[in-house]
C-alpha positions as CSV (number, residue, x, y, z in Angstrom):
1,X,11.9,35.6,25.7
2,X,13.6,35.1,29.2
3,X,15.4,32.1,30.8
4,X,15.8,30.8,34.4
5,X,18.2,28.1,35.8
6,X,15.8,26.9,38.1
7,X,14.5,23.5,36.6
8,X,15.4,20.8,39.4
9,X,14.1,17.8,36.9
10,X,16.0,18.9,34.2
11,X,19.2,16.7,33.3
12,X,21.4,17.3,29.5
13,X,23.2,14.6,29.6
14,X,20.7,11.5,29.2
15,X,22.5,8.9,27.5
16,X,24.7,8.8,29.9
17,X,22.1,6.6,31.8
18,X,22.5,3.5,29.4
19,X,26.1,3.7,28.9
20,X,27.4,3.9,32.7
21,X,24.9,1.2,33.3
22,X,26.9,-1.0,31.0
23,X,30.0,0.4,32.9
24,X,28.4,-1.5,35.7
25,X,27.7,-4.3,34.0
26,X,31.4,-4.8,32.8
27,X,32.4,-4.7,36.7
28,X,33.9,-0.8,36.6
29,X,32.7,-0.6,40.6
30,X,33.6,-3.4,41.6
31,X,37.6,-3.7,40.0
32,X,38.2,-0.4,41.0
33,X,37.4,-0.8,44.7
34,X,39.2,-4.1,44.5
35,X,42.4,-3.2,42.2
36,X,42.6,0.1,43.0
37,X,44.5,1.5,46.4
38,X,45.0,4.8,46.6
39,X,46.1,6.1,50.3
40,X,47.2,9.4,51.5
41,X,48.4,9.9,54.8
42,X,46.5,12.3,57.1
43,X,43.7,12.4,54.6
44,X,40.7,10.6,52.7
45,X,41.5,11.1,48.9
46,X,41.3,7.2,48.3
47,X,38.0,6.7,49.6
48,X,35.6,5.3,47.2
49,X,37.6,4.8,44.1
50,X,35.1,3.4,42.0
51,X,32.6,6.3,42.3
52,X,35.8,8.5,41.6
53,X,36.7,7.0,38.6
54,X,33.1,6.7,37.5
55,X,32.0,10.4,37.9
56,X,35.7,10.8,36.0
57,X,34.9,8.0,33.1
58,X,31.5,10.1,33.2
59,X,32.9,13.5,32.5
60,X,35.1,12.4,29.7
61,X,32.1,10.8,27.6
62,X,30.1,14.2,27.7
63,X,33.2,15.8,26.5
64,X,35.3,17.2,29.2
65,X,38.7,17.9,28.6
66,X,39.8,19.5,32.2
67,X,38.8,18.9,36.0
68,X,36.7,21.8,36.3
69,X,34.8,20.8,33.2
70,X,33.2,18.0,35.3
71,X,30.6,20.2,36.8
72,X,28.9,19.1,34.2
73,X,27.6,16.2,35.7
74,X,26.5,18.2,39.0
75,X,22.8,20.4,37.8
76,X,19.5,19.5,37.3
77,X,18.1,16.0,38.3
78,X,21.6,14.3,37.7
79,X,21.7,13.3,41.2
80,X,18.7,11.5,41.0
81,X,20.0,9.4,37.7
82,X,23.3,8.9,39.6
83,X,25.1,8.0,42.9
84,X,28.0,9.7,44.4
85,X,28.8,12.4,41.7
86,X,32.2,13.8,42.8
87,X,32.8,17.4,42.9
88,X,35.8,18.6,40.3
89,X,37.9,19.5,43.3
90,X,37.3,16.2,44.9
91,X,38.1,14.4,41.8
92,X,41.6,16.5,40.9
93,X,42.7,15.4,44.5
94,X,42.3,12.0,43.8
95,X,44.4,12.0,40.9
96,X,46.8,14.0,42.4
97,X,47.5,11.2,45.2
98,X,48.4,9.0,41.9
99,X,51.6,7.0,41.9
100,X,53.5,5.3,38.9
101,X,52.0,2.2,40.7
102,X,48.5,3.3,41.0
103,X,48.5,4.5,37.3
104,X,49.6,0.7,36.6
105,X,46.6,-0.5,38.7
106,X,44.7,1.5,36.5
107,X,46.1,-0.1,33.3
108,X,45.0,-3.5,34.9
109,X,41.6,-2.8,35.0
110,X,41.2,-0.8,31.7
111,X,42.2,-4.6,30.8
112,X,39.7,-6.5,32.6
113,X,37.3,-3.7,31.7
114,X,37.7,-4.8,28.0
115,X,37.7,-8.2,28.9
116,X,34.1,-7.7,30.7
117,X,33.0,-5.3,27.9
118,X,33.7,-8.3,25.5
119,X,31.5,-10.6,27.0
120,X,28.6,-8.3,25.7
121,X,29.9,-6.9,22.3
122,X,32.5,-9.0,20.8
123,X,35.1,-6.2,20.8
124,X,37.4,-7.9,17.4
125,X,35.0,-10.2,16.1
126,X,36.1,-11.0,12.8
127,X,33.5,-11.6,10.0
128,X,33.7,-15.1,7.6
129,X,32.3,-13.2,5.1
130,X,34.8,-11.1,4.0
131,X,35.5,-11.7,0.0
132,X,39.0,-12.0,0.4
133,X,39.1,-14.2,3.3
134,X,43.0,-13.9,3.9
135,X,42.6,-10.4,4.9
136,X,40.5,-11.5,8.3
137,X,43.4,-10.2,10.5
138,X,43.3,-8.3,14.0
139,X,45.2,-5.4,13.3
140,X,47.4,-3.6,16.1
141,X,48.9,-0.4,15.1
142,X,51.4,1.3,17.2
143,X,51.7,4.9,17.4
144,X,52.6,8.1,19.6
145,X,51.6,11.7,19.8
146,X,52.4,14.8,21.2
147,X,49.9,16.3,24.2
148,X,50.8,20.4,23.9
149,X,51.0,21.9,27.0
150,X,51.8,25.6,27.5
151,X,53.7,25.4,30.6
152,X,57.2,24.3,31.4
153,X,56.1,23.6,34.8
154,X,54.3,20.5,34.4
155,X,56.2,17.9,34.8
156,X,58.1,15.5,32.2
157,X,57.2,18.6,29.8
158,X,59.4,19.0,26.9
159,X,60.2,19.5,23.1
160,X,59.5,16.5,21.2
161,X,59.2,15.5,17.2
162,X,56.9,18.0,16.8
163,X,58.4,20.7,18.3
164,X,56.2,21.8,20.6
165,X,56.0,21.4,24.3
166,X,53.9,18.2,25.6
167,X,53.7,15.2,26.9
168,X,54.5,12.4,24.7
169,X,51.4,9.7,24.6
170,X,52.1,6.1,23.1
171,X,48.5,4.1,22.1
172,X,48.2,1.2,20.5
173,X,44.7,0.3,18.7
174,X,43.2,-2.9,17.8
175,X,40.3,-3.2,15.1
176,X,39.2,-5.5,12.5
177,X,37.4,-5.0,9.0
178,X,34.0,-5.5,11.3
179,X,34.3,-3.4,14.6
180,X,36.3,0.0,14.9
181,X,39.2,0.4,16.8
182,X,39.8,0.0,20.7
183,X,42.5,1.1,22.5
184,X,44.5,-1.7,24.0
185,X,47.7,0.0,25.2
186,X,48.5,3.5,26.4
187,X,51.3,5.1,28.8
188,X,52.5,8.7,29.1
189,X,56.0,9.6,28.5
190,X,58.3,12.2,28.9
191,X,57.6,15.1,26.0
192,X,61.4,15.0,24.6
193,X,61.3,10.7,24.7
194,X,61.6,8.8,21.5
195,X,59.2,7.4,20.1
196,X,60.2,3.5,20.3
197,X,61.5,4.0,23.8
198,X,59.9,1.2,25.5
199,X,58.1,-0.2,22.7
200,X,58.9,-3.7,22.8
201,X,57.8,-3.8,26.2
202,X,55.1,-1.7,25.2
203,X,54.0,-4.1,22.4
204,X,54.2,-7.5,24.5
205,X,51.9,-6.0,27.1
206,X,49.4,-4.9,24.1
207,X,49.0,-8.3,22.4
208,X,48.6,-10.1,25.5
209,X,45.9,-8.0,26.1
210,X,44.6,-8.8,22.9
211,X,44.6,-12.5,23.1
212,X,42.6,-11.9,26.0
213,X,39.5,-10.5,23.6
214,X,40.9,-12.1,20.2
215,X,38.3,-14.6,20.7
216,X,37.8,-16.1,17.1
217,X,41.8,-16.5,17.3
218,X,42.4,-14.5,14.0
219,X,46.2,-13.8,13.4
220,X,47.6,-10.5,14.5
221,X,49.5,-8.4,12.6
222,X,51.4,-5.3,14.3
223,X,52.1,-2.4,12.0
224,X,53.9,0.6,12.9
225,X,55.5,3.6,11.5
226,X,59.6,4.1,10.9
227,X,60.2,5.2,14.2
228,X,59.4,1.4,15.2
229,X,61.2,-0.2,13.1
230,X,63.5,-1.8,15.9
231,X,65.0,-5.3,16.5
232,X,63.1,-5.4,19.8
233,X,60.0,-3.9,18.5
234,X,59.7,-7.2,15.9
235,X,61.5,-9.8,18.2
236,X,58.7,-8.9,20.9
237,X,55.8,-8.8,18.2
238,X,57.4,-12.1,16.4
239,X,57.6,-13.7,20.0
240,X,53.8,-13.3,20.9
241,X,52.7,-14.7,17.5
242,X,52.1,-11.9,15.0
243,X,53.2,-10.9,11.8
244,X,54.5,-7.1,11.4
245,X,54.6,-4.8,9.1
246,X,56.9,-1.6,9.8
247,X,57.5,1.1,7.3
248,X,61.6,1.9,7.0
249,X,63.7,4.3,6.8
250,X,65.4,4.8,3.6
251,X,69.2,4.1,4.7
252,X,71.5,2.7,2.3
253,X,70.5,-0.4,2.9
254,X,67.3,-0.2,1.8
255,X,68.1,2.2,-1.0
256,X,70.6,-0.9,-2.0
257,X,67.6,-3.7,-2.1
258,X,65.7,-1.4,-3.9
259,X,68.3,-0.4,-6.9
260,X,68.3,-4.4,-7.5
261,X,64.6,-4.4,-8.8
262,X,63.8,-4.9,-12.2
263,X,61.8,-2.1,-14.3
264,X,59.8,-4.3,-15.6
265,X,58.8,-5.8,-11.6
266,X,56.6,-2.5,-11.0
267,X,53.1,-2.9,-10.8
268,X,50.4,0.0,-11.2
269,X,48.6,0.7,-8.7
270,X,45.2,3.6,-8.4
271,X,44.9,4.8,-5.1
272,X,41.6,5.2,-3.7
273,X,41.2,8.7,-3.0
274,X,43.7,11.0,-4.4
275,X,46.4,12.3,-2.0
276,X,47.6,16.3,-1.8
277,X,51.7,15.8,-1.7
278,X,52.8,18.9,0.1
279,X,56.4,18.5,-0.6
280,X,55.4,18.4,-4.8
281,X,52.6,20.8,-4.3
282,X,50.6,18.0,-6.5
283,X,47.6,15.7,-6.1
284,X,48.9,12.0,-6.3
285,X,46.7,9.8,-7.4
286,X,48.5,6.9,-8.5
287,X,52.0,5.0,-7.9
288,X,53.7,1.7,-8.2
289,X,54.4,-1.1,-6.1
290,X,57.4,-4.1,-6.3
291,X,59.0,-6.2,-3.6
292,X,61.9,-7.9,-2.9
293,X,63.1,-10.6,-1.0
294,X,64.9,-8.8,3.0
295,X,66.0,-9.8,5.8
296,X,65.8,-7.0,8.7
297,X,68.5,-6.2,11.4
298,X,71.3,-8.0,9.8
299,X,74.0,-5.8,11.7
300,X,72.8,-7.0,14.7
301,X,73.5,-11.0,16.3
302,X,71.4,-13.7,14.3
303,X,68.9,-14.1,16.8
304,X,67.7,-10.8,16.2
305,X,67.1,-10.8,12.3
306,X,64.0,-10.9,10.7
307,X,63.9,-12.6,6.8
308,X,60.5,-11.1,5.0
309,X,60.3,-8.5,2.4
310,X,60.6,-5.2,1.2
311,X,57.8,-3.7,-0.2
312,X,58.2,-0.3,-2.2
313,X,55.9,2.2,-3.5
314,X,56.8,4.8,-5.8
315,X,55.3,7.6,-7.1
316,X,56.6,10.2,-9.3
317,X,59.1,13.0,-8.8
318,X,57.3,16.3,-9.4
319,X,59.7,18.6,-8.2
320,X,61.6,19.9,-11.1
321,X,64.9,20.7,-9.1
322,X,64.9,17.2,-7.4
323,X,64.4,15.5,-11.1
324,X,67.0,17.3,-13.0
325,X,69.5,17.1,-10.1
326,X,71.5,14.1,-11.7
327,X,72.9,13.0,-8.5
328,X,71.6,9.4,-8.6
329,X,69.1,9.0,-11.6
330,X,67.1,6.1,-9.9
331,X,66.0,8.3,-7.2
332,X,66.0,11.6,-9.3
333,X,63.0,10.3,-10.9
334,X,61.1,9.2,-8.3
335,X,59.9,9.0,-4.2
336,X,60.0,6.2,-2.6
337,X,58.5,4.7,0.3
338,X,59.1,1.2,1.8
339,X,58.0,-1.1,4.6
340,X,59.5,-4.6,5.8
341,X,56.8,-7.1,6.1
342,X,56.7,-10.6,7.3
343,X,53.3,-11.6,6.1
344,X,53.2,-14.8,4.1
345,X,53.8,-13.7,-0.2
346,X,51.9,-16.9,-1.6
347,X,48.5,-15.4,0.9
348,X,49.1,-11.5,0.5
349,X,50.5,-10.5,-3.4
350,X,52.9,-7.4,-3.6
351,X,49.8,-4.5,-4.3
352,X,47.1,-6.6,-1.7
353,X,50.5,-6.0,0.9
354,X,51.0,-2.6,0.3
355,X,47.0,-1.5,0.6
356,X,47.1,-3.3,4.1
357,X,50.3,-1.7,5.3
358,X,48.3,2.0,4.3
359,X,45.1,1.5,6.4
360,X,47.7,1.9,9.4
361,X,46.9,5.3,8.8
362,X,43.4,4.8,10.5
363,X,45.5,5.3,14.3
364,X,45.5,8.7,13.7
365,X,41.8,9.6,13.9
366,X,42.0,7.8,16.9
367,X,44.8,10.6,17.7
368,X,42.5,13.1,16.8
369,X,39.3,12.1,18.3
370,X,41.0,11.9,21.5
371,X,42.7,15.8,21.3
372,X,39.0,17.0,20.3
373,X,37.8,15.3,23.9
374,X,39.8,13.9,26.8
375,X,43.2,14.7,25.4
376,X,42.7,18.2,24.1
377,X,45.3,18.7,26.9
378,X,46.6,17.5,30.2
379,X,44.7,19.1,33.4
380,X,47.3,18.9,36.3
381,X,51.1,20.0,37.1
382,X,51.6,16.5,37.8
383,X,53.1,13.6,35.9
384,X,51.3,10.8,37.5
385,X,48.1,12.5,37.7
386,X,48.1,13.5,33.8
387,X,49.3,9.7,33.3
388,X,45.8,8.4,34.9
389,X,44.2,11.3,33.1
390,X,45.0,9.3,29.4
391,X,44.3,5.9,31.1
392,X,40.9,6.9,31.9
393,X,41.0,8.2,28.9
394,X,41.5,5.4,26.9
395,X,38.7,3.5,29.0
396,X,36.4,6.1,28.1
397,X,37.1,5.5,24.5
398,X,36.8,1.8,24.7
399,X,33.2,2.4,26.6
400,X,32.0,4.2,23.8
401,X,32.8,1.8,21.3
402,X,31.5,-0.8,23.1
403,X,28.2,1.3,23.0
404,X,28.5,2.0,19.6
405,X,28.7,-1.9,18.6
406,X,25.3,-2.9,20.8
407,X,23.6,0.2,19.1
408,X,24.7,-1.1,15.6
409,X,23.8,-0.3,11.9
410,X,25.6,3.2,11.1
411,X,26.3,4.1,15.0
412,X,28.7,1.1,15.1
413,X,31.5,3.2,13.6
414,X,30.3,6.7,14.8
415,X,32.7,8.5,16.5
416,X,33.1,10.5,20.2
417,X,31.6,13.3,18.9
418,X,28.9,12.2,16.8
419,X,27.9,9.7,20.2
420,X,27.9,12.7,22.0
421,X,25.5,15.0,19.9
422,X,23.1,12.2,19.0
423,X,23.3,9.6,22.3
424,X,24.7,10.9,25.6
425,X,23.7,14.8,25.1
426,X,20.1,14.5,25.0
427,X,18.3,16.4,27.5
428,X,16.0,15.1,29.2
429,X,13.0,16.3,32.2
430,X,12.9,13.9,35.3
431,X,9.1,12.4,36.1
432,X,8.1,10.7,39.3
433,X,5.6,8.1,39.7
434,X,5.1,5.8,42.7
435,X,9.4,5.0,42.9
436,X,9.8,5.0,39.0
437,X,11.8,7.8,37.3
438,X,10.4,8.4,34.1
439,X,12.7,10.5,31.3
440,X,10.9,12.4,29.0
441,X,13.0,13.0,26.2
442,X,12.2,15.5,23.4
443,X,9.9,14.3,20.6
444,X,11.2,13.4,17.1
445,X,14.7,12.7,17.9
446,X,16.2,12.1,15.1
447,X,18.2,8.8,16.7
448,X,15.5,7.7,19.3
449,X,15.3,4.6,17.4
450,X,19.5,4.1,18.1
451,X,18.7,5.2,21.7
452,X,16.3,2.6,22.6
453,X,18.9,-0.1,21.4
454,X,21.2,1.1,23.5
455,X,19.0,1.1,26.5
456,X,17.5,-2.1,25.5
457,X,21.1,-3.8,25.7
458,X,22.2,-2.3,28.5
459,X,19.6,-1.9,31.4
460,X,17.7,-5.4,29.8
461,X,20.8,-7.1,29.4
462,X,21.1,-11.0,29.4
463,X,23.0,-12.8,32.3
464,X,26.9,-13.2,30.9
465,X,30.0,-14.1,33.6
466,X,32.1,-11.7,34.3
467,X,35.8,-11.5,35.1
């Protein structure tokens, strides 16, 4: 055996044809080299931003995680597949030039870049079929992780929640029980910021974005962790239109509303998959569930509070020194864990609540699909530059999904990675004949058939309006 990297028709990353034609098609050119205005005195860094951010958008779908990493796009035939493929060094000054203002430009047209994208797949379409119609909801969950970096001199680095240095990243996702979840809010904070710094801002800017692709209208509901359980985290959420559901912290407040319900008020619940509880060194696999009447924020002036409920779970105390402490025999006994909820009791029962509440989970594998790509950590010294780094991010993400959806059937919910392996990594040799390029892509692929719907949808695409 013997190899040579000599093949000049030769291109690996193939599927990237379909999917940054329908980055064309949602206007990504164009709203960059109208929105976008990048200047540098004494030099050219600007120049072209939509080829800049495409090559970049590029990069991040084959799976690159740092500038250098999109040489990828620069062997073979690519050239010939693509226009204006910037060089790594090229493309790290450009983000360099970034300002807080350009990185805002930036978060308008990841916006309109959804809104385009929507007028091929219907982004949160909502299905009428669902069995239990009242769960047809658009949910928006709010969340924030920590970006390690290993070097105190990029800047806003610090120690946050975690403990580790980073940069902290706040995303909100939208998704319905018929199409995954998009990412309709991010920004970049400080690594030592708390989480809810900025969230009610935060969350008025994500559900106006939103409405914008909510187009069946299905309520919104906002759900969110502890750390967001704020006045101005519901008032802004309440304000727009949607219901919230916030888990809380167990103060003595809440410890209070729950002493007043009755034993005989718990309801059995089985989870769905059994749970490992580090803390009792125990699978969980079941728990209870009661409510009672709340109203939220009551220390703070009556325009701020919130009347809804309290929903509890509990599951069993299985660590022996916290059950036979005899401090307080109602919490001795068991865990609890609580959320305040505003959604309507006669439409959502106490147990149909809680199991909603729980899919919040479902931000975090956006969390994690994001550090095994794009985010697996930032690539410059610089603050603004890593903060256009996770908005491109972000539109990257969205790009995919919107990929996913027009390919359908079990691809519809794939995830980065799995895209990558099956769609946008398939090699391909480059054929000429007359002006046609002709890819030749290997035989019995096992998702050829996925392919061609893809490339079907996007380079045959019918006429829509774009915004």
């Amino acid at each position: 055996m013997s190899y040579s990297f000599n093949d000049t028709n030769l291109v690996s990353p193939t599927g990237l044809v379909p999917i940054m034609r329908l980055a064309h098609l949602a206007g990504l050119p164009d709203l960059a080299e109208q929105r976008l205005t990048v200047t540098t005195t004494g030099a050219d860094k600007g120049a072209n931003p939509g080829a800049k951010l495409s090559t970049l958008i590029a990069g991040m779908a084959t799976g690159a995680d740092s500038i250098d990493d999109m040489n990828i796009l620069r062997h073979g035939g690519t050239n010939r597949l693509f226009d204006r493929v910037y060089a790594p060094s090229t493309l790290g000054s450009f983000l360099r030039s970034f300002s807080f203002g350009h990185v805002r430009q930036l978060d308008a047209i990841s916006v309109r870049l959804l809104t385009n994208l929507d007028q091929h797949i219907r982004l949160l379409a909502t299905s009428p079929t669902t069995p239990q119609s009242s769960m047809i909801f658009v949910d928006v969950d709010i969340d924030d992780t920590v970006i390690d970096v290993h070097s105190a001199r990029k800047q806003g680095a610090g120690f946050g929640y975690q403990g580790s240095r980073g940069l902290n990243a706040l995303l909100a996702t939208a998704s319905t029980s018929t199409f995954s979840q998009i990412i309709v809010g991010q920004r970049l904070r400080k690594g030592s910021t708390s989480s809810a710094r900025g969230a009610d801002k935060f969350v008025s800017d994500v559900l106006a974005t939103t409405r914008r692709i909510n187009s069946d209208g299905a309520p919104v509901l906002v759900r969110a962790d502890f750390a967001y359980y704020s006045s101005t985290m519901t008032k802004a959420a309440r304000g727009a239109g949607a219901e919230v559901s916030v888990t809380v912290r167990m103060d003595k407040k809440v410890k209070a509303a729950i002493s007043t319900i009755d034993d005989d008020a718990w309801t059995g619940i089985q989870y769905p998959k059994a749970i490992f509880d580090e803390e009792a060194g125990a699978w969980i696999s079941n728990a209870e569930v009661a409510e009672v009447a709340f109203t939220a924020f009551t220390s703070k002036k009556k325009a701020l509070q919130v009347p809804g409920r309290l929903i509890v779970r509990r599951v069993p105390e299985l660590n022996e020194k916290k059950r036979t402490a005899g401090q307080d025999p109602l919490f001795d006994l068991y865990r609890y864990h609580a959320f305040f909820t505003t959604l309507d009791q006669d439409r959502f029962d106490t147990v149909l609540a809680d199991q909603i509440h729980r899919k919040r989970a479902i931000i975090e594998q956006i969390n994690a699909e994001l550090k095994n790509g794009a985010l697996a950590h930032m690539p410059s010294g610089v603050f603004e530059a890593n903060a256009a780094w996770v908005t491109i991010a972000a539109m990257t993400h969205n790009l995919l999904r919107a990929a996913a959806g027009l390919m359908g059937g079990r691809m519809s919910k794939a995830r980065a990675q799995t895209l990558r392996t099956r769609i946008i990594l398939v090699p391909a040799r480059i054929a000429h004949r007359a002006r046609r390029l002709i890819l030749n892509l290997p035989r019995d692929w096992p998702w050829a058939e996925e392919f061609a719907r893809l490339w079907q949808a996007a380079l045959s695409p019918p006429q829509r309006a774009l915004t």
